[in-house]
C-alpha positions in Angstrom: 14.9 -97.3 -60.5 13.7 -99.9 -58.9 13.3 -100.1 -54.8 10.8 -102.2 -53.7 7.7 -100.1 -52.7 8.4 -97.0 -54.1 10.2 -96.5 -57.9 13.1 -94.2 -59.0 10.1 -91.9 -60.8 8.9 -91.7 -57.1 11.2 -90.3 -55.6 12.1 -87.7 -58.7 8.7 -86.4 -58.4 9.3 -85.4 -54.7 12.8 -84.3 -55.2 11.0 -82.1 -58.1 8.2 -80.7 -55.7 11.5 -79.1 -52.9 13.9 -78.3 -55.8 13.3 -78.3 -59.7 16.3 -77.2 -60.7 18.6 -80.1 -59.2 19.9 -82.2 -61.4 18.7 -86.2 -60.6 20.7 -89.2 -62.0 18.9 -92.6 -61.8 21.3 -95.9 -61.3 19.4 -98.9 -62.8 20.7 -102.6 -63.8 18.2 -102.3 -66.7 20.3 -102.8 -69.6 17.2 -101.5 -72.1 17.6 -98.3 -70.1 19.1 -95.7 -71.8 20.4 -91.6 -71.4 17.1 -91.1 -73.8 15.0 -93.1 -71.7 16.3 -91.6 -68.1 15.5 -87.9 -69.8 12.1 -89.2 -70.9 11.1 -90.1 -67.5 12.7 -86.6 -65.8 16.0 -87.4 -65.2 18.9 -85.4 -66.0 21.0 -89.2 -67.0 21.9 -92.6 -65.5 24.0 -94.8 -64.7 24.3 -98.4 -65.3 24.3 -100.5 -62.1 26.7 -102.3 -61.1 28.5 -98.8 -60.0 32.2 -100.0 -60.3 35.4 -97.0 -59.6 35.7 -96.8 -63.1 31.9 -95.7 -63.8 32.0 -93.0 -61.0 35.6 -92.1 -62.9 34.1 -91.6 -65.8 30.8 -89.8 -64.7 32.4 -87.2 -62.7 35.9 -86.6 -64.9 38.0 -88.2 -62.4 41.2 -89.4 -63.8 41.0 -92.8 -61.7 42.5 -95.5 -63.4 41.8 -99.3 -62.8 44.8 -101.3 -62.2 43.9 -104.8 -62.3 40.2 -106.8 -62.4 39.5 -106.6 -59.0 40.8 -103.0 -58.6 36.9 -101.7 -58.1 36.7 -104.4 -55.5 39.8 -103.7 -53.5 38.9 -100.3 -53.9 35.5 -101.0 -52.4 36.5 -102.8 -49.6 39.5 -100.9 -48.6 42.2 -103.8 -49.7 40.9 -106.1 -47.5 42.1 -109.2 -49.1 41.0 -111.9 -46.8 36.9 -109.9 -47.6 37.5 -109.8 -51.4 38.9 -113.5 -51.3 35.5 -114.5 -49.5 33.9 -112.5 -52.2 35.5 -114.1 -55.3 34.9 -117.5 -53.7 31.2 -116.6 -53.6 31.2 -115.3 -56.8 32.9 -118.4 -58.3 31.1 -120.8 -56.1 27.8 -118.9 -57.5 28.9 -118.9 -61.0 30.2 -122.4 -61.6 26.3 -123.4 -60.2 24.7 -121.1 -62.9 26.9 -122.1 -65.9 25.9 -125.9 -65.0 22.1 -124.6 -65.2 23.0 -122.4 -67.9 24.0 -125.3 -69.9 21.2 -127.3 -69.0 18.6 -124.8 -69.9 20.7 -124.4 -73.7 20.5 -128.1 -73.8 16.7 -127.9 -73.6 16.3 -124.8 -75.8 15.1 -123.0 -72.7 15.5 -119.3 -74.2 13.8 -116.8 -71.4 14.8 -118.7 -68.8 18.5 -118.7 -70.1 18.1 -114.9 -70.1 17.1 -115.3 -66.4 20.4 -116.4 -65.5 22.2 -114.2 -67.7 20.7 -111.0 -65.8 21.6 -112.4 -62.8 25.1 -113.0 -63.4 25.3 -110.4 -65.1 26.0 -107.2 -62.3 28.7 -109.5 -60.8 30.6 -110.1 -63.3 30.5 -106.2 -63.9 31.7 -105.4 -60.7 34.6 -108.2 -60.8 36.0 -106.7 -63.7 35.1 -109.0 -66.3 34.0 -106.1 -68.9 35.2 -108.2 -71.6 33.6 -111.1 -70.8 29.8 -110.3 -70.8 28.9 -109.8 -74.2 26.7 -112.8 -74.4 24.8 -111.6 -70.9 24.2 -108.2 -72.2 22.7 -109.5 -75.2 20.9 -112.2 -73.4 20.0 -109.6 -70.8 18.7 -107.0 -73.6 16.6 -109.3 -75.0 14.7 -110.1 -71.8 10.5 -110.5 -72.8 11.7 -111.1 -76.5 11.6 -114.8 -78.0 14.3 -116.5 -79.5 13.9 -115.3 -82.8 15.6 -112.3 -82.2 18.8 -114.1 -81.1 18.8 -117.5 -83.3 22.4 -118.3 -82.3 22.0 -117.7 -78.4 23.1 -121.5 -78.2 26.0 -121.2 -79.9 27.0 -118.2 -78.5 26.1 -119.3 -74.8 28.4 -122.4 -75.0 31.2 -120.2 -76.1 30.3 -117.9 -73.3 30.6 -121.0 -70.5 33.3 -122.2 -72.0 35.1 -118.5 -72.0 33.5 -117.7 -68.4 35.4 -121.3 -67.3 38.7 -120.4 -67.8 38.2 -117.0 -66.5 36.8 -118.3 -63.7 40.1 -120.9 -63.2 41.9 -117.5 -63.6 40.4 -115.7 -61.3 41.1 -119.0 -58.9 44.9 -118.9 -59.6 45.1 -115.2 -58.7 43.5 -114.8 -55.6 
């Protein structure tokens, strides 16, 4: 939806000027986005970015089954272990610094620019497999331009998430 100088509506309008009829999907990491929304603005759907195996499964019928966390990864990157362990040390490197400012800014009551952080870690912890572990970013992420009223027990609920994303992430360590 979003591509620097142009927007996803951009491009939809040309697409609609050479060929009405064809049906255009928008991908967006926008988690306020919405089937209702995409057909609002033109769009025949979405889908939610990050774009993991699974998603692209489900979207065109495909019977694709994911095996293990990383499976959209290995899948991605044609099971090249040595790439994906570079990846996951990035990704754990990245995420133990934002869970220590994550926990700073819930120390100081620092609502919006906790949700900051949240949509940031948000698409990689997507695409690692970690489904069941981002409640607390989509919510966060959801809420983005809203004020803490409309989420009184983010605190709460963010130290349970660092404390949760911790061990995951001494998981993740042990299995790679």
């Amino acid at each position: 939806m979003e591509m620097g100088h142009f927007s996803g509506t951009d491009v939809l309008r040309k697409i609609r000027k050479e060929n009405p009829d064809l049906p255009v999907f928008v991908i967006t990491g926008h988690s306020d986005f919405n089937q209702e929304e995409a057909r609002k603005c033109g769009f025949s759907g979405y889908i939610q970015k990050p774009v993991t195996m699974n998603t692209l499964a489900e979207f065109t019928g495909s019977s694709f089954k994911k095996t293990d966390k990383l499976s959209s990864l290995r899948e991605m990157f044609d099971n090249d272990e040595e790439a994906i362990r570079e990846i996951m040390d990035s990704f754990i490197q990245a995420t133990n610094e934002n869970l220590i400012l994550l926990q700073q800014l819930i120390n100081e009551n620092k609502f919006q620019e906790a949700q900051a952080i949240c949509h940031k870690m948000l698409p990689m912890f997507l695409q690692a497999g970690l489904d069941e572990e981002v409640y607390f970013l989509k919510k966060m992420d959801k809420l983005r331009d809203k004020d803490e009223c409309h989420y009184p027990e983010w605190n709460t609920d963010g130290i349970s998430f660092i404390n949760d994303a911790k061990k995951t992430i001494n998981d993740l360590k042990e299995n790679l």
